[in-house]
N, CA, C and O of each residue as an XYZ file, in Angstrom:
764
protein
N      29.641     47.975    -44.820
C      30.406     48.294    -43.617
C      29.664     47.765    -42.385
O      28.477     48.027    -42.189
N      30.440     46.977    -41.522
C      29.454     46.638    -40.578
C      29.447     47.715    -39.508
O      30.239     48.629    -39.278
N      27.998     47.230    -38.757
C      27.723     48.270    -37.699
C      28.096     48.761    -36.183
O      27.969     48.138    -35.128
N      28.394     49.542    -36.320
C      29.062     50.364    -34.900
C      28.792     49.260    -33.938
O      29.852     48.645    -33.821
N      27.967     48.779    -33.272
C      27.632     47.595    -32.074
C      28.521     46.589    -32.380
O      29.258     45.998    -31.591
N      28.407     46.418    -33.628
C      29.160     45.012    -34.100
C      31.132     45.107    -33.779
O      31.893     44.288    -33.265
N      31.312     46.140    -34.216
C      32.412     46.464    -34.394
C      33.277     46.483    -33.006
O      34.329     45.916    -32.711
N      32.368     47.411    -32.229
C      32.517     47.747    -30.660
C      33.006     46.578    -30.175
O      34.173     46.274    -29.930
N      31.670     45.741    -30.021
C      32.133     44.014    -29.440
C      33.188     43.643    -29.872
O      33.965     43.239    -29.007
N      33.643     43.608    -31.197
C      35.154     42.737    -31.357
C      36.251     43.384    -31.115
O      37.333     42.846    -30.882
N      35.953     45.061    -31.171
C      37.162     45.387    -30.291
C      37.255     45.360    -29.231
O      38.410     45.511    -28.833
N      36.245     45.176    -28.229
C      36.511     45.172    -26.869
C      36.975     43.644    -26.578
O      37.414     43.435    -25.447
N      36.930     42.724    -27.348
C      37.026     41.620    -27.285
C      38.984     41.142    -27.767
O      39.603     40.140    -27.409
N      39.504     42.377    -28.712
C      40.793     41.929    -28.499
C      41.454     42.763    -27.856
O      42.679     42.643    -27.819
N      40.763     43.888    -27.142
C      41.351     44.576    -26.251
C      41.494     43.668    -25.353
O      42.572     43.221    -24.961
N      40.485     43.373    -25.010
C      40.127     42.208    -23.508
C      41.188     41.111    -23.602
O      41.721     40.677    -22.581
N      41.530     40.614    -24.945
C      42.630     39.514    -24.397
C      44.523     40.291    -24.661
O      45.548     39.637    -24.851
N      44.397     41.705    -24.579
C      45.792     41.768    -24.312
C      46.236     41.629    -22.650
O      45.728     41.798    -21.541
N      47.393     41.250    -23.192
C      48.631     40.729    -22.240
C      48.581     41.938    -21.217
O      48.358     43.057    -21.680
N      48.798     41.765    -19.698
C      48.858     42.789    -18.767
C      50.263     43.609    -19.090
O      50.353     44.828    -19.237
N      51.418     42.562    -19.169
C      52.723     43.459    -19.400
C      52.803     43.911    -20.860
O      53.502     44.921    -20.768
N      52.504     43.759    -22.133
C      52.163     44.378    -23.258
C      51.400     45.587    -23.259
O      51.942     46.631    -23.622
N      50.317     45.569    -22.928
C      49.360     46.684    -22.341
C      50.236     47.976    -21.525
O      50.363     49.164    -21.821
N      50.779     47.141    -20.345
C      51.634     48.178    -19.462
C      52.967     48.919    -20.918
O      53.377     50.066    -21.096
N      53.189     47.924    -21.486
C      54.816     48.554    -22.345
C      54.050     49.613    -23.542
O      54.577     50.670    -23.887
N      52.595     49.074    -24.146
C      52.403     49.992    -25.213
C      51.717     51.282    -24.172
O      51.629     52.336    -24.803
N      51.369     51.356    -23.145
C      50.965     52.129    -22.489
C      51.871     53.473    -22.633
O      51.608     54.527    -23.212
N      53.333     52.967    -21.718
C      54.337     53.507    -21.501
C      54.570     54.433    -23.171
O      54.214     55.608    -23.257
N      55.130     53.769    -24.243
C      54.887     54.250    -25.388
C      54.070     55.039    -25.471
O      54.553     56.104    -25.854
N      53.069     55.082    -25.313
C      51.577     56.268    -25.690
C      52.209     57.468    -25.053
O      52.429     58.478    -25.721
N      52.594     57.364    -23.406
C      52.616     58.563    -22.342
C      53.895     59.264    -23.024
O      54.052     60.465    -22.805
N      54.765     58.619    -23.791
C      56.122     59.082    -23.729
C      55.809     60.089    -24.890
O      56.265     61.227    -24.994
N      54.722     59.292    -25.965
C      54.759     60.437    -27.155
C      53.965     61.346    -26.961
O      53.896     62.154    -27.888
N      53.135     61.586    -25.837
C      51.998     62.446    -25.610
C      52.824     63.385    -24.798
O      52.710     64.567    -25.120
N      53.856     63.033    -23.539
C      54.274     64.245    -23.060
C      55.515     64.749    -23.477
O      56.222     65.450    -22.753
N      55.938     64.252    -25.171
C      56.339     64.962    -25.760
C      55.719     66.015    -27.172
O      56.371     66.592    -28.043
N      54.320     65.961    -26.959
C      53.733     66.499    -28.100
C      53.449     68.141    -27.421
O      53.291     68.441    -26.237
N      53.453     68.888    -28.437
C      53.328     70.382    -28.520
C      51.972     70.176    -27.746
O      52.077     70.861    -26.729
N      51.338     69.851    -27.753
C      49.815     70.113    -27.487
C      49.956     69.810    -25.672
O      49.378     70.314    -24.709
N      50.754     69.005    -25.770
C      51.040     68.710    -23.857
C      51.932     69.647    -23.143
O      51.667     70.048    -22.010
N      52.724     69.910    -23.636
C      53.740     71.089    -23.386
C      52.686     72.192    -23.238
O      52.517     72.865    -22.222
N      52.178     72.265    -24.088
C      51.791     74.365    -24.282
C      50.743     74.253    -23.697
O      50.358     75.413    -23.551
N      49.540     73.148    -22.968
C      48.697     72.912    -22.241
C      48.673     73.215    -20.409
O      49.232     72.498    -19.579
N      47.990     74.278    -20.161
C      48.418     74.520    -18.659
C      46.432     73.353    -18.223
O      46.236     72.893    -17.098
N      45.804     73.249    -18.918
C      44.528     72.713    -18.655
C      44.192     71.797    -19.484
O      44.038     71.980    -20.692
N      44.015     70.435    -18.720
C      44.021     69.503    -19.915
C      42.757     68.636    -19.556
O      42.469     68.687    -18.360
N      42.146     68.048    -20.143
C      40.348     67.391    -19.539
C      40.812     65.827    -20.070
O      41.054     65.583    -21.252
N      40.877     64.960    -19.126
C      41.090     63.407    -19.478
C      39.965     62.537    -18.852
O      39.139     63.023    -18.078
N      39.968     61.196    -19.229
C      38.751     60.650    -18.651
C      39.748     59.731    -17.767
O      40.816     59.424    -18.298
N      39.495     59.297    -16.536
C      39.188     58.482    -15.461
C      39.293     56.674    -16.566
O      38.169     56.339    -16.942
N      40.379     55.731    -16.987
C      40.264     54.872    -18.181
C      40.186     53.828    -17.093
O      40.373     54.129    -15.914
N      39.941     52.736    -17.445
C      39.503     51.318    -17.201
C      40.554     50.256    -17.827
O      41.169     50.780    -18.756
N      40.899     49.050    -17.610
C      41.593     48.586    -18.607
C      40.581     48.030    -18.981
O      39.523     47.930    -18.360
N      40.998     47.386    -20.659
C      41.835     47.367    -21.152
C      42.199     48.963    -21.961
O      42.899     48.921    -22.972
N      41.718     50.243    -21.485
C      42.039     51.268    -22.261
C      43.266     51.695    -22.083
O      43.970     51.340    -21.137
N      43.614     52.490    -22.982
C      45.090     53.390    -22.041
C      45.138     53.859    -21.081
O      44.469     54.761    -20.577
N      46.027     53.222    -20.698
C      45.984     54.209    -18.629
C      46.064     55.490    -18.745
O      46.920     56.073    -19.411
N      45.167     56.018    -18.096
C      45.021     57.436    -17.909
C      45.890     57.920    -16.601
O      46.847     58.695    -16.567
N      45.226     57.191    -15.511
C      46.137     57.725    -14.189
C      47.697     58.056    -14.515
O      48.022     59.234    -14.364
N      48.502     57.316    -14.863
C      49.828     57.879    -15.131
C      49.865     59.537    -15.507
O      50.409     60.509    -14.983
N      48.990     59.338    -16.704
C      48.669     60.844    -17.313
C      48.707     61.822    -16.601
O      49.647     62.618    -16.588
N      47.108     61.944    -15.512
C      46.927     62.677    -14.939
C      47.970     63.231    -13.192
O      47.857     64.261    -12.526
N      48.834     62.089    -13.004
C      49.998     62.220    -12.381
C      50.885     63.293    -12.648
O      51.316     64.246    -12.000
N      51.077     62.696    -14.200
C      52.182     63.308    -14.622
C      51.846     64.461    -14.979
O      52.851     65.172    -14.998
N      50.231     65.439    -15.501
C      50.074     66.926    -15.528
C      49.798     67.685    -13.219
O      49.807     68.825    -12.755
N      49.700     66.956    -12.864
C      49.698     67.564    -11.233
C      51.053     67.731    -11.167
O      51.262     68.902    -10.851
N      52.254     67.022    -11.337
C      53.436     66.850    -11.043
C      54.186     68.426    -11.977
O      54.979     69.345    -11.772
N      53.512     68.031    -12.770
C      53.763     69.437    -13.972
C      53.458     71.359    -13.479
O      53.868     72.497    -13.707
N      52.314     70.477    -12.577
C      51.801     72.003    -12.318
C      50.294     72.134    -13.411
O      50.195     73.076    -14.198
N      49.730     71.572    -13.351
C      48.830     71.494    -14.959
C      47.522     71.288    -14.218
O      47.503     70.287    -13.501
N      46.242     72.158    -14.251
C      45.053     71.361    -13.974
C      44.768     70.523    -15.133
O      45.014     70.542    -16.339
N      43.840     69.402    -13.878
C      43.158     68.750    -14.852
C      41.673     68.485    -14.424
O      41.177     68.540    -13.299
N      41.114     68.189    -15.602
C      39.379     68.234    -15.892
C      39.268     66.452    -16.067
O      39.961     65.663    -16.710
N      38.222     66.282    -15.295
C      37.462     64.943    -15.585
C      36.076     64.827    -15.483
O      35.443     65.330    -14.555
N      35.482     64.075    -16.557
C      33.701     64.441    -17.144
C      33.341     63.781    -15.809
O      33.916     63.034    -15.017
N      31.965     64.466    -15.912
C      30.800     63.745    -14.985
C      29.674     63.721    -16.089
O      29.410     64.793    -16.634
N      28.905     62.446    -16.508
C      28.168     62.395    -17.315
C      26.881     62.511    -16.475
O      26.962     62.148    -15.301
N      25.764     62.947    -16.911
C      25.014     63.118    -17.090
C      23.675     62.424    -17.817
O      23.105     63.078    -18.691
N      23.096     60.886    -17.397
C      22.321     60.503    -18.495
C      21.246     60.778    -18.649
O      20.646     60.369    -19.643
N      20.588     61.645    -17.617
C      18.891     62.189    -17.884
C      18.480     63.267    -19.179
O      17.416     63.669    -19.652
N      20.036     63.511    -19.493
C      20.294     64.158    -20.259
C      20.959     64.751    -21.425
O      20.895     65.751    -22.140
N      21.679     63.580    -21.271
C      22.705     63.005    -21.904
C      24.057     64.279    -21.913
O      24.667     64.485    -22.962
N      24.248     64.714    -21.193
C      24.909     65.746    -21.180
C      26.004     65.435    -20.443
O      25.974     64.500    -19.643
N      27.370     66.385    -20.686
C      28.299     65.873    -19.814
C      29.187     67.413    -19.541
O      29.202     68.374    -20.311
N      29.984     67.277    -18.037
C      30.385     68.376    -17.785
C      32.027     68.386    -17.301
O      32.313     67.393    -16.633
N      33.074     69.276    -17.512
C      34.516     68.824    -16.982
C      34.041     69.197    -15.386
O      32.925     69.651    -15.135
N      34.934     68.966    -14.494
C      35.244     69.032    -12.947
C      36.490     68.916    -12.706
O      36.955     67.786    -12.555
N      37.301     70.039    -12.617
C      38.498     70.112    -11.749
C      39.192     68.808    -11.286
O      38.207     68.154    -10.947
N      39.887     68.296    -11.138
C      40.732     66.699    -10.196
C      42.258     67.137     -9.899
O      43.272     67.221    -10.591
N      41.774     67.502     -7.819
C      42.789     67.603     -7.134
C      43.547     66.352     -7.027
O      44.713     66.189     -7.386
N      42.565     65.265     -6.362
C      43.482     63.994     -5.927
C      42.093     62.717     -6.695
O      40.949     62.885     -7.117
N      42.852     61.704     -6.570
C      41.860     60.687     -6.407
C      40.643     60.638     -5.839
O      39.483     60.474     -6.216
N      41.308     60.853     -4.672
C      39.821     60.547     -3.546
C      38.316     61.333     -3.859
O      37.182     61.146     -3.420
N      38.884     62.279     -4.817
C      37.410     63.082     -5.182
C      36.598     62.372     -6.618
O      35.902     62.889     -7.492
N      37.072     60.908     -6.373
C      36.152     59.875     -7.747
C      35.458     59.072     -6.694
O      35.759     58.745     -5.546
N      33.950     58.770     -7.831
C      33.559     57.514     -6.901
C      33.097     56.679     -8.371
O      33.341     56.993     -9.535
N      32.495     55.745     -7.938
C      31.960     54.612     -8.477
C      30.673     55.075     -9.265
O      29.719     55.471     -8.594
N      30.575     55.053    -10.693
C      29.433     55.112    -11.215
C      28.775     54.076    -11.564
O      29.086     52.996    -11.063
N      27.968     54.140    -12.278
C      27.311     52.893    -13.533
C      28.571     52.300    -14.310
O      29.575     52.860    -14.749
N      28.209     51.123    -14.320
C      29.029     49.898    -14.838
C      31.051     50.282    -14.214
O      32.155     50.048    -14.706
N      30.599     50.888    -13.054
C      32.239     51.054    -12.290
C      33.024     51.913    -12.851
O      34.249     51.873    -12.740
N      32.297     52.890    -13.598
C      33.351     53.945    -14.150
C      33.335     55.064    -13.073
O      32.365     55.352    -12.371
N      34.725     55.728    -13.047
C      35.004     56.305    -11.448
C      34.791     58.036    -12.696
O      35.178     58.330    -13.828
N      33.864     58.825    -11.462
C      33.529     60.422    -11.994
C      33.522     60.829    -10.567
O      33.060     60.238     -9.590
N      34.319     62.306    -10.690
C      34.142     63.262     -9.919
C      32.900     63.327     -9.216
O      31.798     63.372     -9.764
N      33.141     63.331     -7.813
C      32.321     63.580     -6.932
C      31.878     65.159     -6.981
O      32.673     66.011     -6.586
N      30.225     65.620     -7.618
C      30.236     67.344     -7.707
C      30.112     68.416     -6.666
O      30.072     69.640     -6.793
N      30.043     67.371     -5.222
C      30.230     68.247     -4.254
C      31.610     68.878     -3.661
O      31.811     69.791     -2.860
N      32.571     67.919     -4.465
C      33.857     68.127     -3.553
C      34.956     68.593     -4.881
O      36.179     68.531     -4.758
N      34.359     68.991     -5.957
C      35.328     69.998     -6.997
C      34.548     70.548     -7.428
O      33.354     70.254     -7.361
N      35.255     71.937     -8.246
C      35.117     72.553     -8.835
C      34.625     72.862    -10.578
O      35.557     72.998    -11.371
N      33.778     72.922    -10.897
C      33.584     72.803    -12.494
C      34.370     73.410    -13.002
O      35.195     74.149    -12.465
N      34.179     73.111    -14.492
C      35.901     73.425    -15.399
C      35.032     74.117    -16.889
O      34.879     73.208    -17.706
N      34.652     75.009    -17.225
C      34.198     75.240    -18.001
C      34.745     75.261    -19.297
O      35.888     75.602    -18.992
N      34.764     75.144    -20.534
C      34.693     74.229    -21.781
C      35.588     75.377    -22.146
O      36.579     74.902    -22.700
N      35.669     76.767    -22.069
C      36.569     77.545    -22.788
C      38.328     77.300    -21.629
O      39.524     77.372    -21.911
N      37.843     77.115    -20.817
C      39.076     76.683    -20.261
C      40.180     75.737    -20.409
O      41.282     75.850    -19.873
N      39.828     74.875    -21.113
C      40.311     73.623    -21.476
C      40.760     73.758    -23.151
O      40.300     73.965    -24.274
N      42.083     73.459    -22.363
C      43.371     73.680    -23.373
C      43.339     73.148    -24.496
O      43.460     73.759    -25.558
N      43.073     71.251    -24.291
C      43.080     70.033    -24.568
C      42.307     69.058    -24.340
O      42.511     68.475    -23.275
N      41.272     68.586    -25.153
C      40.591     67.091    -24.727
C      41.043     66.068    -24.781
O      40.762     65.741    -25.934
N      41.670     65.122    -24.276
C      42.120     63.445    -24.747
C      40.665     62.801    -24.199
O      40.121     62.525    -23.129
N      40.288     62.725    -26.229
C      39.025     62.122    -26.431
C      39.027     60.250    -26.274
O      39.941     59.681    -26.872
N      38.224     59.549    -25.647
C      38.213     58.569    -25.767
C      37.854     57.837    -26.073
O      36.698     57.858    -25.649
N      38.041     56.721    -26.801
C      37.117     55.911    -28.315
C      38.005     54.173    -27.997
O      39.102     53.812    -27.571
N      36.798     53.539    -28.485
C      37.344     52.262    -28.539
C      38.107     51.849    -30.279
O      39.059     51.085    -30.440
N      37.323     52.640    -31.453
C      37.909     52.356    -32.662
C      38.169     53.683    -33.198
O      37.541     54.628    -32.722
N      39.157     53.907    -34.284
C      39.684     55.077    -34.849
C      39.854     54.933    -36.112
O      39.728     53.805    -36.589
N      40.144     55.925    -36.858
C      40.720     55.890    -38.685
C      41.796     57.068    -38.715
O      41.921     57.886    -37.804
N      42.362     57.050    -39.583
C      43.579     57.859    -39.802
C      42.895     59.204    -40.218
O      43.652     59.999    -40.775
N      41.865     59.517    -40.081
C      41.180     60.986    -40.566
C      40.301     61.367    -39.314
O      39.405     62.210    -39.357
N      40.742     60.485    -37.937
C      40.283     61.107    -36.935
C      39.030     60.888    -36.147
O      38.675     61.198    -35.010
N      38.375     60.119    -37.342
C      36.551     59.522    -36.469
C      36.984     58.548    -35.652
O      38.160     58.196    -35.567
N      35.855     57.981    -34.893
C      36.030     57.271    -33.456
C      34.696     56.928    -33.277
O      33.709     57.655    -33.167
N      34.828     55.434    -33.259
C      33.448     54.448    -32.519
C      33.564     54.703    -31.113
O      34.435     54.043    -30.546
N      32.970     55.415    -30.489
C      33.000     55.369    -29.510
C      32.344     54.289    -27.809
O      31.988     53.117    -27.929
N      32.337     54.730    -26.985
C      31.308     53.342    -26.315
C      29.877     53.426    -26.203
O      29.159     52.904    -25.350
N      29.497     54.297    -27.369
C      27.647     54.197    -27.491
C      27.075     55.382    -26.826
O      25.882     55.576    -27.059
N      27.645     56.172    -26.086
C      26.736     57.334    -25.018
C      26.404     58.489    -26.122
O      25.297     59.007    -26.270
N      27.124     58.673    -26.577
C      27.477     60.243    -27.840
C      27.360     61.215    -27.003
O      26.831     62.273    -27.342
N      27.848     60.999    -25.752
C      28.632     62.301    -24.743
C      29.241     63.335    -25.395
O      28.779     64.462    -25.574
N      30.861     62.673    -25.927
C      31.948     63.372    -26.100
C      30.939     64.076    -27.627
O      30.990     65.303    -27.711
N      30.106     63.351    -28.721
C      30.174     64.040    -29.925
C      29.201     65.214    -29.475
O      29.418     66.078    -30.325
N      28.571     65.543    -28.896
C      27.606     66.096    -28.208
C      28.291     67.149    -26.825
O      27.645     68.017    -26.239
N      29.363     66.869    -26.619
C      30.138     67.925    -26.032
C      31.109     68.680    -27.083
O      31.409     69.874    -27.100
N      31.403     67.931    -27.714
C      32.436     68.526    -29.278
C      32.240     69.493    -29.739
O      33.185     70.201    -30.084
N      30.827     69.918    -29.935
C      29.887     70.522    -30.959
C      30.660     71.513    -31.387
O      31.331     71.724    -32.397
N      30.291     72.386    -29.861
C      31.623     73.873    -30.318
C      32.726     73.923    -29.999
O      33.383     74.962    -29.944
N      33.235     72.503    -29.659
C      34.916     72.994    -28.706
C      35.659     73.101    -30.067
O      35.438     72.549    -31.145
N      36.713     74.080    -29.632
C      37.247     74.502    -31.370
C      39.013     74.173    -31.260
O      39.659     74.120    -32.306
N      39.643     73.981    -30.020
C      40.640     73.642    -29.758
C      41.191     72.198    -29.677
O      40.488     71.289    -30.117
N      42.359     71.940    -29.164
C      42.938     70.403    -29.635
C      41.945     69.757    -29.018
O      41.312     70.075    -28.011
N      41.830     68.389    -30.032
C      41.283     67.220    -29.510
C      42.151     66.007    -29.729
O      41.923     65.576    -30.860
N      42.856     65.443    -29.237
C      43.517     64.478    -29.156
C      43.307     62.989    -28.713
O      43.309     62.899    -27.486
N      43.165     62.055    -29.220
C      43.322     60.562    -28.792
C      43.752     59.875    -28.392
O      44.323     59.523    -29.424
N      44.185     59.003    -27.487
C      45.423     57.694    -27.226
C      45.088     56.641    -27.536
O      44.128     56.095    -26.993
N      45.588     56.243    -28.214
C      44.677     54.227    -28.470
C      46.103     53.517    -28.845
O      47.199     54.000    -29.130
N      45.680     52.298    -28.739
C      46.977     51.275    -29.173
C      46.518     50.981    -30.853
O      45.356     51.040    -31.254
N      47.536     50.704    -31.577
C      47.569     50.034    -32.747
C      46.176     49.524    -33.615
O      45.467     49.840    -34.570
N      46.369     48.284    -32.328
C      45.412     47.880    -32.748
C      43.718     48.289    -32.839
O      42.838     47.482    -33.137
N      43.508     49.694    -32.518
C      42.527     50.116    -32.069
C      42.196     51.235    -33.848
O      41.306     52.039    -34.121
N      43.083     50.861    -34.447
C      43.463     51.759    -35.927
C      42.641     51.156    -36.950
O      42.960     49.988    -37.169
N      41.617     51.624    -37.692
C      41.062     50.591    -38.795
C      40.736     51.958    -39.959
O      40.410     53.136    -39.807
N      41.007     51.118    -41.100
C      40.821     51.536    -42.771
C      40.178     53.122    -42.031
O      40.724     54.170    -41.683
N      38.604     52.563    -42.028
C      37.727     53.627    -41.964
C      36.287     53.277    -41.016
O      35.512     52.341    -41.210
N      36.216     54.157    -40.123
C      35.523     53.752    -39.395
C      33.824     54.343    -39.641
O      33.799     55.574    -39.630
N      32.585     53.767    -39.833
C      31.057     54.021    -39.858
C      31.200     55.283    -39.229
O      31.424     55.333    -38.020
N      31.058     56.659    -40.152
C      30.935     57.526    -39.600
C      28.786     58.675    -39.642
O      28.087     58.985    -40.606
N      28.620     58.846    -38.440
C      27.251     59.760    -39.111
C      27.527     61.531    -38.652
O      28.263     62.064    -37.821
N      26.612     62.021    -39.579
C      26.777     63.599    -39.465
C      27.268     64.119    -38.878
O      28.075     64.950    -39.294
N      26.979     63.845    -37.218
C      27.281     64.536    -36.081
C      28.450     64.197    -35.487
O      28.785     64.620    -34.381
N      29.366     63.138    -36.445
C      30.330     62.467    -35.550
C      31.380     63.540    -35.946
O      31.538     63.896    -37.113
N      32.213     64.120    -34.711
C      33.705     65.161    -34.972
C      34.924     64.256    -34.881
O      35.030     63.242    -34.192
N      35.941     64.867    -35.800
C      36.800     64.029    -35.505
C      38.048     64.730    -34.461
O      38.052     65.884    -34.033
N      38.943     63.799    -34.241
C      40.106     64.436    -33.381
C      41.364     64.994    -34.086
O      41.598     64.493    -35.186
N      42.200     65.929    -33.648
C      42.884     66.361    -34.266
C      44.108     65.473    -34.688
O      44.597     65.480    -35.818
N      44.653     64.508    -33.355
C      45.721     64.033    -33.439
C      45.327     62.383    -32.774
O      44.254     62.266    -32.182
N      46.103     61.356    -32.892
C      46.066     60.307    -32.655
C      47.538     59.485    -32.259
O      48.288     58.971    -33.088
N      47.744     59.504    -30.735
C      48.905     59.447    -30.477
C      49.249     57.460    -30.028
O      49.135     56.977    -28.902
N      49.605     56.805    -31.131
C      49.749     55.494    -30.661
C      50.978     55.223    -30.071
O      51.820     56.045    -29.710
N      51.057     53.013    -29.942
C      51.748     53.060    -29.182
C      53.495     53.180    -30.023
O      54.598     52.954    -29.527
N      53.122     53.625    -31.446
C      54.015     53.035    -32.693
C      54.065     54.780    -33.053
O      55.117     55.332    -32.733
N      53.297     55.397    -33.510
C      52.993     56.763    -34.669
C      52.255     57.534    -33.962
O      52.026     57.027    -32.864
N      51.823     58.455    -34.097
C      51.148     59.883    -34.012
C      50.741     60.033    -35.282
O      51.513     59.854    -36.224
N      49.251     60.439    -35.462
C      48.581     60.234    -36.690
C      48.173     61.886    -36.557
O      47.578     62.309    -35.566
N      48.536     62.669    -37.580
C      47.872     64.231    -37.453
C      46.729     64.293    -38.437
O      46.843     64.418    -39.657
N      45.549     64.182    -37.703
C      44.465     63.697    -38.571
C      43.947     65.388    -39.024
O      42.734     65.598    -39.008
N      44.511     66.078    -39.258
C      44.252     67.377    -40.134
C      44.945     67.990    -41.130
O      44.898     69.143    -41.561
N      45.826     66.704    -41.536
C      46.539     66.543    -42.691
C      45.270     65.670    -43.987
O      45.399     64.450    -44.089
N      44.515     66.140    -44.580
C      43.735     65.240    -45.102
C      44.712     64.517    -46.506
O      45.762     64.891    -47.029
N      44.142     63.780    -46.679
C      44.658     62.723    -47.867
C      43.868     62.844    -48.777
O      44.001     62.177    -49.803
């Protein structure tokens, strides 16, 4: 099986050459089956990450739970420590610019969101398997925030982000559900 680094690179590499309006249409697809899933509905608190392209757009997301009436949680990582924490997200303007341009809650100007509060995680991973593991982008934040969260964990990825079986180690958790731009994968159905 080749190795997690290896793997990473070539998916970021055919992420990187999708099409802007493909991207935008499987996008659309993802949001439509996510804010029709039980887990989005019955969610008054939902924790999403702040996405980049080529990932799934998140902003729509988090639009569409304010519009709802829904808080939402976005991480601030932590690398001295590798630790990571949710934070409340009123508007935009309370993100700034981190390392390598990923936008996190500013911690002076929200509120922390503590881990029993949160309804729902939409975990984020560059590779997936139909039983729920996830290559993630190398930090082991999220597996390391997982530890005890005991409620939904959910995914968004496109298609192509789906493989056999992905290099899994001890500590890696998997997600409950996997909402593409095609299927919804209920990865607690084991096979």
């Amino acid at each position: 099986m080749k190795e997690k680094s290896t793997i990473r690179e070539e998916m970021k590499k055919t992420l990187g050459n999708m099409d802007p309006l493909s991207h935008e249409a499987k996008c659309k697809a993802i949001h439509e089956k996510l804010f029709a899933s039980n887990e989005w509905q019955d969610a008054q608190t939902i924790a999403v990450t702040i996405s980049r392209f080529p990932e799934v757009d998140t902003e729509a997301i988090i639009m569409r739970a304010w519009h709802e009436g829904k808080k939402v949680a976005v991480p601030k990582c932590f690398p001295n420590n590798k630790g990571m924490e949710f934070y409340f997200l009123e508007n935009f303007n309370q993100l700034e610019s981190v390392y390598f341009g990923l936008k996190e809650p500013i911690v002076t100007e929200v509120e922390i969101c503590l881990k029993e509060k949160l309804e729902f995680i939409l975990v984020p991973g560059l590779i997936f398997d139909e039983e729920g593991y996830r290559v993630g982008f190398g930090g082991g934040y999220y597996d390391r925030y997982l530890v005890d969260y005991t409620r939904s964990k959910v995914a968004l990825a496109f298609t192509e982000q789906l493989v056999k079986k992905v290099p899994t180690d001890h500590y890696d958790i998997p997600v409950h559900k996997i909402v593409t731009n095609e299927v919804v994968y209920d990865c607690t159905i084991r096979k």
